[in-house]
N, C-alpha and C positions, 0 to 999 in steps of 0.2 A: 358216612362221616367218621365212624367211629373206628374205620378203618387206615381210613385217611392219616388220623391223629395216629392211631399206633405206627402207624409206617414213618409217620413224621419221628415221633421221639427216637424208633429205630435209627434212621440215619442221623437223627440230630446226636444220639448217644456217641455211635464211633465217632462221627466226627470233634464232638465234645473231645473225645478222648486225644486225639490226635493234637488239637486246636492246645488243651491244658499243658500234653507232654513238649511242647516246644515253646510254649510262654515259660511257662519254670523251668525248662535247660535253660535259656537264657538268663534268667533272673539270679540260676546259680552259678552260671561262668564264674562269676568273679569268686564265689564261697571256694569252688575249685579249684581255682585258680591260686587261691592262699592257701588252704587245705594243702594239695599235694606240691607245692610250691613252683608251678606252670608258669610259664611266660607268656605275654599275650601273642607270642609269634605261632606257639604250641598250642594254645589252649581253642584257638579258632578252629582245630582241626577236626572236633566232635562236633560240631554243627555241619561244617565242610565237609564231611564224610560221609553223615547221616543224606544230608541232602544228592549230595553225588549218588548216593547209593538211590535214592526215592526218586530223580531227577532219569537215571540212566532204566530205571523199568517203567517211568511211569507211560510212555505209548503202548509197551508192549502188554501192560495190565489195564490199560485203557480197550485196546483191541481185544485182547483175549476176554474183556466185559462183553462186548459186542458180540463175541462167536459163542461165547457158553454162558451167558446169564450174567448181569450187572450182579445182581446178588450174589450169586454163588461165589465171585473172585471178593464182595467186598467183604465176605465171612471169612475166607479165605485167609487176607489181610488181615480183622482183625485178631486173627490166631497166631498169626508169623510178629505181628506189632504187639502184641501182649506177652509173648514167650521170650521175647528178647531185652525187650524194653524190664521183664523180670531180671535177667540175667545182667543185665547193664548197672543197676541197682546194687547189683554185688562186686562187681567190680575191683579189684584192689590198686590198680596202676591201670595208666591211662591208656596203654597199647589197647588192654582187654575191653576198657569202656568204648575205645573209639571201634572195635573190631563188631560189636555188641550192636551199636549204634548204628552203624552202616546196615548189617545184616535187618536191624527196627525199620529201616529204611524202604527194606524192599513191602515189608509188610504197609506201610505209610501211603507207598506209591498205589499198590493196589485199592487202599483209602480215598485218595485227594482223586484219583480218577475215574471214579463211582459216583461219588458224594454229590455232586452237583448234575450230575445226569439224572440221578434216582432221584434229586428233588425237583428236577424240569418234569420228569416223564409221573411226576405224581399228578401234577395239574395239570389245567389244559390251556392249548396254547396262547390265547388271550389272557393269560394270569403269567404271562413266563418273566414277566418285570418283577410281580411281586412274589413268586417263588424265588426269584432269585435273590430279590429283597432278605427275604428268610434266611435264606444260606446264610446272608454275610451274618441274619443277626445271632446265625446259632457259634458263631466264628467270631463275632462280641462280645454274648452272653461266657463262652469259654474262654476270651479274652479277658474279662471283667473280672471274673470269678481268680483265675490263676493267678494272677499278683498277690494277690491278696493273702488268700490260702498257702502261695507258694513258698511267700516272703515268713506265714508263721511255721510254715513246715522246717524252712530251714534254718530257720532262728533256736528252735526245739528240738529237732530231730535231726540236724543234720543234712546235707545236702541229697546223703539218700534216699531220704525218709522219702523225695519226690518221686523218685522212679515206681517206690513200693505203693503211691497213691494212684499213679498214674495204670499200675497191673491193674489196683481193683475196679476202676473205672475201664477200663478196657475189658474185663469180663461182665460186668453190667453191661456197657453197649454192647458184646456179642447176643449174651441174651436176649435183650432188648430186637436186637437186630434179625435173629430167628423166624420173627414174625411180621418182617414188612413186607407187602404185597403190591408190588407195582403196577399202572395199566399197561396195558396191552404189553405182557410181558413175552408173548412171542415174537416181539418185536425186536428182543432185545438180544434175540441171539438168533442164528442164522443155521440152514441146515447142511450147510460147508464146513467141514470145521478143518479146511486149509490157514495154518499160520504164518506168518511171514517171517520167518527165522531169520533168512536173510536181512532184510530189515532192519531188523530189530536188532543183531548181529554190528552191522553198519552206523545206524544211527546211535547205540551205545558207547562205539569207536569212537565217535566225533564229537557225541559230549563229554564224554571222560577226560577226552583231549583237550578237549576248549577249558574247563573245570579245571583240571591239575593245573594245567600250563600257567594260567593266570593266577591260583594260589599260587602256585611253586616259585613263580616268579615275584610275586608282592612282599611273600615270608623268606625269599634267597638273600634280602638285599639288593632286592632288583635285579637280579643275575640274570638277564636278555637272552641267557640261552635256553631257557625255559622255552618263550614266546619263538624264539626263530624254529624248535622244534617241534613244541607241539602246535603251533597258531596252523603249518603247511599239514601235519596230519590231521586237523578237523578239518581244512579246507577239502581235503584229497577224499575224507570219508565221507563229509558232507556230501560233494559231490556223487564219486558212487552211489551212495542212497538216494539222491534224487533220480541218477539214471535208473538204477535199479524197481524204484516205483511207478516210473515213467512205464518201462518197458515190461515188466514183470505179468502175469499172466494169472495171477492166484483173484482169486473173488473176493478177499479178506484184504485189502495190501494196509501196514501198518495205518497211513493215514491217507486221504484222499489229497491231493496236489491241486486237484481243482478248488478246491476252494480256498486256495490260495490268489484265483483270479478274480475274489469279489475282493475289493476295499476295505471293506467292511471287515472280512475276516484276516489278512494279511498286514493291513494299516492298524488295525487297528489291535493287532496284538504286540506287533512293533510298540504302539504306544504303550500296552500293558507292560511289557518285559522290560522298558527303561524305566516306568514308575517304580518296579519293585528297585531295580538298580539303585535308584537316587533317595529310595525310602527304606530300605531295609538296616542303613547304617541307623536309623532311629533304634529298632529293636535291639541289635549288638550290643551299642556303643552306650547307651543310655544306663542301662546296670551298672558299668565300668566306672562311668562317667558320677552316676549319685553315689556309689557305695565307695571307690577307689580316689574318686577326686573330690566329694562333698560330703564322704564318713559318713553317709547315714547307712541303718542295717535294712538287711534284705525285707523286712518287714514294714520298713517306712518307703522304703522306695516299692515298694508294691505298689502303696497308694499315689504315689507321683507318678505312676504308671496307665493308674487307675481310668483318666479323663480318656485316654483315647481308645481301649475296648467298650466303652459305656456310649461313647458316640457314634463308634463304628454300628452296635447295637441300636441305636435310634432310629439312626440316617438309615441305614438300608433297610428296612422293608419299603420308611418312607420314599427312598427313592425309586423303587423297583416299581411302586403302585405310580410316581411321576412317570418313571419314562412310560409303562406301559397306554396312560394317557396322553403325554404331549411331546412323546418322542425321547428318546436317549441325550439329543446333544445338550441341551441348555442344564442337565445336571452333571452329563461328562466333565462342559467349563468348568460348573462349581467346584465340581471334585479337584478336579486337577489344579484349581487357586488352590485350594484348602491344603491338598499336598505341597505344595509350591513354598507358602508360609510355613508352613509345619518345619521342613527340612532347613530352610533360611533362618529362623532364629536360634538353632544352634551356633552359627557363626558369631552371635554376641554372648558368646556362654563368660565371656571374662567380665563383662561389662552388668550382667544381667544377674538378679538373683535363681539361685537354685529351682525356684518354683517354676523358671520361667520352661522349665521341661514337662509341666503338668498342661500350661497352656500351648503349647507345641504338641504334643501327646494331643490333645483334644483336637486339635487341627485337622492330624493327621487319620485321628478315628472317623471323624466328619467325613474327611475327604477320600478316604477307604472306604467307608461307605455308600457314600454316593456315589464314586466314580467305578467304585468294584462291580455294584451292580448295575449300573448304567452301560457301564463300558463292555461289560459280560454279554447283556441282553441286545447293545449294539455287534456284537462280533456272532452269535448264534442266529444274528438273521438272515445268514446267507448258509444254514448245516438243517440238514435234513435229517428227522429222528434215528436213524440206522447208522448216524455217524456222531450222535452224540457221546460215547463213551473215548473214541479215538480225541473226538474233538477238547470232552472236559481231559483230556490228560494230556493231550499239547498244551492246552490254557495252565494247569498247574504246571507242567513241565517250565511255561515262560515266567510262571511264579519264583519255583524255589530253584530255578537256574539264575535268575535276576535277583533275586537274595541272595547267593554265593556268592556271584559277583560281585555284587553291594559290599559285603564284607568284608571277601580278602582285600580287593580297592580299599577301602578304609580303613581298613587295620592296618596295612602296611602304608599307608600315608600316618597315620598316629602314630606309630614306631623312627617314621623317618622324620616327624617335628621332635618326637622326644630325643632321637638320638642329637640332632640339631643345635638343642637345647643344652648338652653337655648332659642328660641322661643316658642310664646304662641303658643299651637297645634293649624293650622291652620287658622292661622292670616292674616286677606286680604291685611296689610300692615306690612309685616315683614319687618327684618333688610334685605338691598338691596344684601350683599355680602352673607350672608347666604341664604337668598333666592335663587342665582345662582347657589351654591355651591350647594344646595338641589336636585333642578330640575336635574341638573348636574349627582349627582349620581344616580340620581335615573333612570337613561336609562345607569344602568351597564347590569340589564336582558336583556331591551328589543335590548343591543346589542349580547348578549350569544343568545336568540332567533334569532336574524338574523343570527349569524353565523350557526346556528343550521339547517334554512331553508337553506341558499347556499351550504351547504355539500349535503343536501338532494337532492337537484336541482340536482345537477351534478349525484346525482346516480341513476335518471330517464331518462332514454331514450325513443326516441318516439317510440310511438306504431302504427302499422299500421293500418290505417284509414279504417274505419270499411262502 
């Protein structure tokens, strides 16, 4: 037991760290954003970046867990995520920070592709609802915590003061992380240690592709030559990578294609990657939205922030221990209402008091919870333990690829209401009611996507646990 708990804090540490460093970038966009005096066309690029970078390694740190030790790449990680994320912190202009950022990226991806494998392979398999339960709640608990802390960080010190909190927490979870012991850790690495270069090669082509294209195109003004260019090279590299896996001869291949032929894991990550799409404009837009359009400081909007990591923190262990006894779908539903509502009352942001983003935040933490780990422990019942590390880094792969798109979508929709409006494209202090009115409409998609995900949910039923 007492082994248990240490390995626990271990991974709950990095993850901690990772979980804090991306709730307070957000929370300080907009401090940045005034600060160096950034437009919001520009200022989405250090998230956009970060993730592209964590987004394009995470199979290939996902797979490289599997051939040489889950642990050993997520130590790895947190050394590359701590030395950069140092470096970002100092930054003078924002080339440097974005440059900083991408590189924190790679360390990240080696992170978020570990992280929930090493807390599957801690327990045993009749407890994998409420392991997974855990995950979300350590991904709460750093949710809860960051607003808060982040909002007095930069109210005091500075918007850098977060990067310099975010290093010392990232040398605590290393330490911390030294001594986690997994089971059956022969499992976890194999004695081929053929890589799939190719692969990995291919598949980074295609989401770089898909990634820029659709920023480039959302912050150009719309400029459609983006999409005619890059939409035919991801399609072109996509392909090759699929043939390439198909056919390829290595024992290691980045991801297994089979199990793309259960439902369960194809459907049902479909549905994950549109939830983050239609939910992610909450995370971006929501700083802009209190600090930029409702004048409160990063310190008060920490606490308006507050309700939905504290529920995300509730709901998921409870739901993890639900589905593990009466099945994944009837808390999937839930989630996917809760997200549903959450995203939808932003469209009354004109009509509505400012609070009403405390009770949407709580929605959404609900509904992240329960359907995060619901919907996890539905898609992992068709992957067999020798592919859980490939597998947890396709799942975050559909994460913070479905966040990026969430955001350039919606940033360049809020740019294109304010321009509309007779504001300067992208002005970091527009008019205060047209700013609302903007952000406002601009989560008309990312609610037609949620509905889109709750239909889906309901027409997945679970599959028998393999």
């Amino acid at each position: 037991m007492i082994e248990l708990i240490i390995s626990f804090i271990g991974i709950a540490s990095g993850q901690f760290a990772e979980v804090v460093d991306n709730t307070m970038l957000n929370l300080a966009l907009p401090t940045i954003s005034n600060d160096l005096n950034i437009d919001l066309s520009l200022i989405q690029w250090i998230p956009i970046t970060f993730v592209l970078a964590t987004s394009s390694f995470l199979l290939p740190m996902g797979k490289l867990a599997d051939i040489y030790g889950r642990k050993k790449i997520y130590l790895i990680g947190l050394i590359i995520f701590g030395i950069f994320v140092t470096l970002a912190g100092r930054s003078e202009i924002l080339i440097t920070l974005i440059l900083f950022k991408s590189l924190q990226g790679i360390g990240s991806a080696a992170i978020q592709s570990n992280a929930m494998a090493m807390i599957i392979q801690l327990f045993q398999k009749q407890d994998r609802g409420a392991s997974l339960g855990i995950f979300m709640s350590i991904i709460g608990i750093g949710s809860i915590t960051s607003p808060i802390i982040g909002g007095y960080i930069i109210d005091n010190f500075g918007w850098r003061g977060i990067f310099n909190f975010v290093s010392i927490i990232t040398i605590l979870g290393f330490l911390f992380s030294i001594f986690i012991k997994l089971n059956n850790p022969k499992s976890t690495k194999t004695l081929n240690y053929e890589f799939d270069w190719q692969g990995t090669l291919l598949s980074t082509i295609s989401l770089s592709s898909l990634i820029i294209s659709i920023s480039m195109y959302t912050t150009s003004n719309w400029n459609f030559t983006w999409l005619i260019t890059g939409i035919p090279i991801t399609v072109i590299f996509l392909f090759l990578f699929i043939l390439w896996e198909k056919h390829n001869k290595l024992s290691n291949p980045l991801i297994d294609l089979k199990l793309f032929d259960h439902k369960s894991f194809s459907l049902g990550s479909v549905v994950r990657f549109l939830s983050f799409i239609a939910n992610s404009p909450i995370y971006y837009l929501s700083p802009f939205l209190l600090i930029n359009g409702y004048g409160l400081s990063s310190s008060k909007t920490g606490i308006y922030i507050l309700p939905g990591p504290l529920m995300m923190a509730i709901s998921g262990p409870f739901a993890g221990k639900l589905s593990d006894k009466m099945g994944s779908y009837f808390p999937r539903i839930t989630g996917a209402m809760c997200l549903s509502i959450s995203v939808s009352l932003y469209l009354f942001a004109t009509i509505l008091n400012k609070e009403f983003v405390m009770v949407a935040y709580a929605f959404q933490g609900l509904g992240m919870g329960i359907f995060g780990a619901a919907n996890t422990s539905y898609i992992f019942t068709s992957v067999k333990e020798n592919n859980y590390g490939s597998v947890n880094a396709f799942l975050t792969l559909t994460r913070t690829s479905g966040n990026i798109i969430g955001i350039s979508i919606s940033t360049a929709l809020v740019l294109a209401f304010l321009s509309l409006s007779n504001n300067e494209l992208g002005s970091v202090k527009p008019d205060t009611l047209n700013y609302i009115s903007s952000i406002s409409k601009a989560f008309i998609l990312p609610t037609l996507l949620s509905i889109i995900t709750f239909i889906l949910t309901i027409s997945l039923k679970d599959e028998k646990i393999i």
